[in-house]
Residue frames as qw, qx, qy, qz and C-alpha x, y, z in Angstrom:
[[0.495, 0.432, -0.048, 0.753, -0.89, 0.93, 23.22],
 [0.318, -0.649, -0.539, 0.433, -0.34, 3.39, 25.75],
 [0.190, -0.889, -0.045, 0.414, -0.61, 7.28, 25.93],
 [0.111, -0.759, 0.427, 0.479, 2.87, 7.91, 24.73],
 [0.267, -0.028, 0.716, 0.644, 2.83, 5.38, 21.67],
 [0.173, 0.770, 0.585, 0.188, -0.65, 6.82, 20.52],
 [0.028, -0.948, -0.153, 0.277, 0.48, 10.04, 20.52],
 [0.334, -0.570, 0.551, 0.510, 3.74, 9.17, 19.02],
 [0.415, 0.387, 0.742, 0.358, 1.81, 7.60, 16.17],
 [0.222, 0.891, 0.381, -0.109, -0.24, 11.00, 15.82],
 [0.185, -0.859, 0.218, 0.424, 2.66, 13.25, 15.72],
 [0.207, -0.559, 0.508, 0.622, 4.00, 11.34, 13.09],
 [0.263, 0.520, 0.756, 0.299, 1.08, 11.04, 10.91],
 [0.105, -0.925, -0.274, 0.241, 0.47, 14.75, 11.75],
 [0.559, -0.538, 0.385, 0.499, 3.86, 15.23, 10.75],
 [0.372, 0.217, 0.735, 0.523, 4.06, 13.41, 7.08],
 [0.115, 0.776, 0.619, 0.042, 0.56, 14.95, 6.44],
 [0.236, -0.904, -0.099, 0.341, 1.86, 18.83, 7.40],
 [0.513, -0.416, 0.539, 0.523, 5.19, 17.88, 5.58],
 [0.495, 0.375, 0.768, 0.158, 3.27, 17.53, 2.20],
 [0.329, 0.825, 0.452, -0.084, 1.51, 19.88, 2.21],
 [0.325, -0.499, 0.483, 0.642, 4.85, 21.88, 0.00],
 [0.195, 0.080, 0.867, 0.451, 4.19, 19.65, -2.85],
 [0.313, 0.694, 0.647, -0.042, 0.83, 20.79, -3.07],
 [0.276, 0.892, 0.105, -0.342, 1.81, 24.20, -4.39],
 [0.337, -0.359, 0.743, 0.453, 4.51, 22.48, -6.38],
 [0.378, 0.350, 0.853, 0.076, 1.89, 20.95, -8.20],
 [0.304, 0.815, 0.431, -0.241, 0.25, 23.81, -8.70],
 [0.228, -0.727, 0.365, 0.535, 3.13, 25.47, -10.06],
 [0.433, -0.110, 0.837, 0.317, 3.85, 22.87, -12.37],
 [0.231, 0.710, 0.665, 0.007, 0.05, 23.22, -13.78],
 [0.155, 0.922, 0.194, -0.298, 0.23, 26.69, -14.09],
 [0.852, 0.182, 0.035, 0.490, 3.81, 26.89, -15.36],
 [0.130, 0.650, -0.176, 0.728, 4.91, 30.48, -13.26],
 [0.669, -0.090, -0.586, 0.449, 6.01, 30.95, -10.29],
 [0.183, 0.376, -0.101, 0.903, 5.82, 34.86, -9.44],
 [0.448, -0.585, -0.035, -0.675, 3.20, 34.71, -6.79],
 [0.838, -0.523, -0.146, -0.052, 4.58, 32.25, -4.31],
 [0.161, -0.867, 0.448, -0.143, 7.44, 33.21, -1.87],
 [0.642, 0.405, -0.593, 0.270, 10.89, 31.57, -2.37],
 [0.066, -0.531, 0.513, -0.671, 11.61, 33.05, 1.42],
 [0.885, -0.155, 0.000, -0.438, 8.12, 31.08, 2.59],
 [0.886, 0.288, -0.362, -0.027, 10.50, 27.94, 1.29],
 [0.650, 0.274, -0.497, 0.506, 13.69, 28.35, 2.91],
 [0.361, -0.370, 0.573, -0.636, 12.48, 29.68, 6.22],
 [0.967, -0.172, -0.032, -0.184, 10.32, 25.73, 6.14],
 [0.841, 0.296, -0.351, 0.285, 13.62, 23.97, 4.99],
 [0.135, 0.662, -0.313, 0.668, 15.32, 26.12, 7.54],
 [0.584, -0.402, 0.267, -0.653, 12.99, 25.84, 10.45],
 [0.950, -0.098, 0.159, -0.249, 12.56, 21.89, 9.71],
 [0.629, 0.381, -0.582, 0.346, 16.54, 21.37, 9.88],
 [0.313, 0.400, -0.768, 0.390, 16.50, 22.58, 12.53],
 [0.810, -0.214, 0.312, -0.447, 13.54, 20.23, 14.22],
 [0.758, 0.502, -0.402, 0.108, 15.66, 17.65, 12.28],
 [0.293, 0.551, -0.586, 0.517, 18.99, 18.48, 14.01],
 [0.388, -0.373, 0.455, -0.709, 17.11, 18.80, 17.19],
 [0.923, 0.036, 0.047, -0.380, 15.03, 15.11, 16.81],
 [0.906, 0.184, -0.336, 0.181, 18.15, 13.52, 15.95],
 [0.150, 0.437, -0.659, 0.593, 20.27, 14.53, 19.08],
 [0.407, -0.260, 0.553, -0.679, 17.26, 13.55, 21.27],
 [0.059, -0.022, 0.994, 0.084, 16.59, 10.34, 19.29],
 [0.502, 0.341, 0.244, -0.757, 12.53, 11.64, 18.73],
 [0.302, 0.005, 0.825, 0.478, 11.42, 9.70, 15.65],
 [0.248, 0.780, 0.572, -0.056, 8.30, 11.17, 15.26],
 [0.019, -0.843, 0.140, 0.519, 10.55, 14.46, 15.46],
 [0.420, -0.263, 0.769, 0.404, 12.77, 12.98, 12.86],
 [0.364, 0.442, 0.816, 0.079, 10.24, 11.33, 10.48],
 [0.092, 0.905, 0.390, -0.141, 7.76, 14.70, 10.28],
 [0.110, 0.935, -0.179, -0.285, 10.64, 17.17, 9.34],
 [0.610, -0.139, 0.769, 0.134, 12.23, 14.89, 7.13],
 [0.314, 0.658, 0.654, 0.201, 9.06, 15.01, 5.06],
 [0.206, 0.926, 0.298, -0.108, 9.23, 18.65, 5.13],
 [0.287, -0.603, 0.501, 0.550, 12.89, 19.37, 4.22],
 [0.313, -0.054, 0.772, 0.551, 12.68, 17.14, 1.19],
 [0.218, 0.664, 0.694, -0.172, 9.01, 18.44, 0.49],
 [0.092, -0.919, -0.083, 0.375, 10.08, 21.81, 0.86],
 [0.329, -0.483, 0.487, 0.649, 13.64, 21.08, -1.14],
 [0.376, 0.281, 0.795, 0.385, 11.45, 19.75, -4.02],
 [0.095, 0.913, 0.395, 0.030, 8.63, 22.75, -4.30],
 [0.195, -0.824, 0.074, 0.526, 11.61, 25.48, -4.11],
 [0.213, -0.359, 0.583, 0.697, 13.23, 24.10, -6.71],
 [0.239, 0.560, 0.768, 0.197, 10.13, 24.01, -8.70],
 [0.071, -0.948, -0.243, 0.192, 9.10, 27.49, -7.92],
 [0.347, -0.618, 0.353, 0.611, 12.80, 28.19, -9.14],
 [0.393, -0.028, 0.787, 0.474, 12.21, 26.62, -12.39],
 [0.500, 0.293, 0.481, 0.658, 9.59, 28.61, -13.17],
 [0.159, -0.791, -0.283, 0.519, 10.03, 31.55, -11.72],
 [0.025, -0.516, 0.251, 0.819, 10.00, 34.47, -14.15],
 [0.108, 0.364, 0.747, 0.546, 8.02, 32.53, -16.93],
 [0.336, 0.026, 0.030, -0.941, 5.19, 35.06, -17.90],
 [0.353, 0.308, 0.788, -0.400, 1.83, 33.74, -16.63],
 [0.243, 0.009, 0.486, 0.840, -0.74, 33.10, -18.76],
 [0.295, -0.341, -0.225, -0.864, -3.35, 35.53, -20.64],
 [0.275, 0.279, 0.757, -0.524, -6.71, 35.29, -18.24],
 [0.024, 0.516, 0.591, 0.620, -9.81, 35.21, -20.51],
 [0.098, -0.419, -0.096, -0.897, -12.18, 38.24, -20.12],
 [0.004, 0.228, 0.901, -0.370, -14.45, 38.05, -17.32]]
């Protein structure tokens, strides 16, 4: 493989991997069931930013570009609307320390 497909393989394993990494505070969310300490704004400047590397991968035919913000639009569309769902529930009690 040369140069440009080994680097085209990283970028979009570097991609996916970066694209994820949304879902991880989805998760947490989920677990914790409240939302009130992670930014909505955080969300829709990713979803934002990774249309348009989207937009911009699919006029220049990029698949790695493509692929990698892909992963983070739908990553990102899934963890906002999580963080919507329960935003405003009241966190709960902490035991004493």
């Amino acid at each position: 493989m040369d140069a440009e497909g080994v680097t085209a393989v990283a970028a979009t394993t570097a991609g996916i991997v970066m694209g994820v990494a949304p879902l991880l505070q989805a998760e947490r969310v989920h677990r914790r069931r409240h939302s009130d300490d992670v930014s909505a704004a955080w969300l829709v400047v990713l979803i934002l930013g990774g249309g348009a590397w989207l937009a911009r991968g699919l006029v220049i035919d990029d698949v790695p570009i493509i692929v990698g913000n892909v992963v983070v639009v739908v990553s990102s569309i899934v963890t906002l609307a999580v963080v919507l769902r329960y935003r405003g529930h009241d966190a709960p009690a902490r035991a004493p320390e």
